[in-house]
N, C-alpha and C positions, 0 to 999 in steps of 0.2 A: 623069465624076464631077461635074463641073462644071455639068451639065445637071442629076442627079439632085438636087444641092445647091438647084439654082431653084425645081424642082418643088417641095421640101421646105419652102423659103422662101414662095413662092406658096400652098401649104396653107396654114402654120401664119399666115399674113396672114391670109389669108379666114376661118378659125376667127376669129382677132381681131375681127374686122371685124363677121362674124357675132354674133359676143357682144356685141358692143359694141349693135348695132340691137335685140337682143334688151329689150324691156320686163319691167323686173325688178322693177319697184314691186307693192307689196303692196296688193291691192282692197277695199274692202269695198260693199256690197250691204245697204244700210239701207232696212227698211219698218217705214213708222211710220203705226200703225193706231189713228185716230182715235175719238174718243168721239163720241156721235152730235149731228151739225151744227157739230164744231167743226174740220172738214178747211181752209174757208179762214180759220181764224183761224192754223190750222200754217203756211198757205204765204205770208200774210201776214208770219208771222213770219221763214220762212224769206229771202222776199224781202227784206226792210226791213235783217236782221242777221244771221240766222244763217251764210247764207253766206258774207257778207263775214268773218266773226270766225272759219269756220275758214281761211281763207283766211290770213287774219292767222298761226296758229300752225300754220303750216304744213302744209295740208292741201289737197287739190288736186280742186274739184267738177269730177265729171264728166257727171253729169247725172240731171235730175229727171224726173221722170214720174208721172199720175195714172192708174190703169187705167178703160177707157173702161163696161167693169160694175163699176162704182166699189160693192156695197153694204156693203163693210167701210172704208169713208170710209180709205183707204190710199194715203199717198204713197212712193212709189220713190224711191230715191236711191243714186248710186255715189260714192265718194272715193278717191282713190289717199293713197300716204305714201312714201318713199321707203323704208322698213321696216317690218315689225312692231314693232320698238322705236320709232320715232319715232312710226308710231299710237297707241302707246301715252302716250309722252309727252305729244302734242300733246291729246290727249282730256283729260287731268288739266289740260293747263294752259288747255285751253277750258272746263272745267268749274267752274276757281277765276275766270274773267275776270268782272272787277268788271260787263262793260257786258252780258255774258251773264248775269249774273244779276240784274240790274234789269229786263233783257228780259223775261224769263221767266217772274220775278213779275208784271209791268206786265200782259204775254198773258193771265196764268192768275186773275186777279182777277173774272172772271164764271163759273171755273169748270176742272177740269184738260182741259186739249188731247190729250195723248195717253193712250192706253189700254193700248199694247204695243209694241212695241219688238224685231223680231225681225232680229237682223247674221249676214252670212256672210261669211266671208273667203275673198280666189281669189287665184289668180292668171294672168295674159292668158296665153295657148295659143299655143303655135308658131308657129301658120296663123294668127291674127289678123289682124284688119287694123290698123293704127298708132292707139292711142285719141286722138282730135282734137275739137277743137271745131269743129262743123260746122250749120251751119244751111243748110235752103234752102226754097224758095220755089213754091207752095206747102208748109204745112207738112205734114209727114210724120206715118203715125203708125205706132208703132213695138212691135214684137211682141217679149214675153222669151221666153223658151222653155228648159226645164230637164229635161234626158234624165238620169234613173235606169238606169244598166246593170246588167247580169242579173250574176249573182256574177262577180269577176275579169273582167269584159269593158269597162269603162273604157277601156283603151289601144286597147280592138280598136274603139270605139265614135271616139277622137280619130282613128284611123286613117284609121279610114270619111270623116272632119268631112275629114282633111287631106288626102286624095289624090283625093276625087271631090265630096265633097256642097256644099263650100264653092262652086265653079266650077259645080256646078248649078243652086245656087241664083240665084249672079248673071245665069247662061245665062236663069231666067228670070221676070228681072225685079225682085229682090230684092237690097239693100243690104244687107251684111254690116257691121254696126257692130261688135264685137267678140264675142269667144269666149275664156270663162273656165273654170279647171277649180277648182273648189272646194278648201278644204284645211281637210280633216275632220281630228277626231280618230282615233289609233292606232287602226288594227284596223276604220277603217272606209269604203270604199269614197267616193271624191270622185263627182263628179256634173259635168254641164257644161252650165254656165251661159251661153246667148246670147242675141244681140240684134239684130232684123233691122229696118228699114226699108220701108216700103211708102207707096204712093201713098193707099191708105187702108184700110180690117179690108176691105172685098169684094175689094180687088185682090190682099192679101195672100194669102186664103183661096182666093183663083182663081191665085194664082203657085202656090201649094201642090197642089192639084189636077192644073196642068199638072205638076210635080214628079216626084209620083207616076206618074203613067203615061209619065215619060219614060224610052227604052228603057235607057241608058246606066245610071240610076240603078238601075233594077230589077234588070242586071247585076250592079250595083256591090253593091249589100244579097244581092242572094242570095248573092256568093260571100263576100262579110264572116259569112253565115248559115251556113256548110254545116256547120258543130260546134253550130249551135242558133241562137237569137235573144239578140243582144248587147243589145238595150235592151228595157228592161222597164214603162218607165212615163216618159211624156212630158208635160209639162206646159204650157201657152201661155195667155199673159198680154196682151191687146190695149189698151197706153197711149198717151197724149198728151201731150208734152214739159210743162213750165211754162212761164211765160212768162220765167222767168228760168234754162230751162235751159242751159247752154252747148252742148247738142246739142239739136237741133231737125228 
């Protein structure tokens, strides 16, 4: 009895424990698509004050990025919050801040900076790896990548992410910076949102290449296949950190 009580004890820790490691903050995935030639007067801004100010009201950068076929003049950016209510609050009260809005005017008096403004909200995947600030040397540059799954195959698609593609990818050669699952409205299918590391777009596109033809993966998708094809439409994005991003 006294055994079966430890095991018991022993579980219900590691569930603890597990939850506990678990990142539960709420993400969001900002691109801000510039009017034409005013993309460094954005990062100008961004660097000088923006980020510091939401830093201030509570808001946690995780990191910037410019896509390296830049012609929609668009910068990337992620923030965490410890909820959706505190995104929310903090947004209202970055919104009223006296030195953000001298900013703003000061930027925008040769003309307006941004043109559109499109937010996704996620939140990090199981399998992730731990969101860190990390830099290194040379710099890296860094691929999004955004899988649409075929109807109802989302979970069969994070499945695939959790038990073989993440481990193949780093097999070879590629840095796993995080894995997000979007949080759509009712009634309509999330999507999964990643971010990989590479030495540079030819080595990334050649870690992808060997990928594919590695035997284990081919296994691995066919038998995720054999009721049909789980994704439907895959999208990849080849950027370059800012200079003031905290991931590099």
């Amino acid at each position: 009895m006294k055994k079966i009580l430890l095991i018991v004890a022993s579980m219900v820790l590691s569930n603890l424990l597990f939850a506990q490691k678990q990142d539960t903050r709420y993400y969001e995935m900002r691109v801000y698509f510039c009017e034409p030639g005013r993309l460094p007067n954005l990062l100008t801004r961004f660097r000088d004050h923006t980020t510091k100010i939401f830093e201030r009201h509570g808001m946690t950068n995780i990191g910037y990025w410019t896509p390296i076929n830049n012609e929609q003049n668009a910068l990337y950016y992620i923030l965490s919050y410890p909820s959706k209510e505190a995104r929310d609050a903090s947004w209202k009260a970055f919104g009223a801040d006296p030195e953000w809005k001298k900013v703003s005017e000061e930027s925008q008096r040769d003309g307006k900076i941004v043109a559109k403004v499109v937010s996704t909200f996620m939140n990090l995947t199981d399998f992730s790896p731990k969101v860190k600030a990390k830099q290194k040397t040379p710099e890296r540059v860094f691929e999004l990548r955004t899988y649409t799954a075929t109807p109802n195959n989302i979970d069969n698609v994070l499945a695939r992410f959790r038990n073989h593609t993440v481990k193949l990818f780093k097999k070879h050669g590629m840095d796993n910076i995080a894995y997000f699952k979007t949080i759509e409205k009712e009634g309509t299918q999330a999507k999964l949102f990643y971010i990989l590391a590479h030495k540079s777009e030819d080595a990334g596109k050649a870690s992808f290449d060997a990928f594919r033809k590695d035997l284990k993966w081919i296994k691995a998708r066919d038998e995720s296949e054999k009721n049909g094809k789980i994704v439907e439409k895959v999208e990849s994005i080849y950027m370059t950190p800012t200079d003031f991003s905290t991931i590099k």
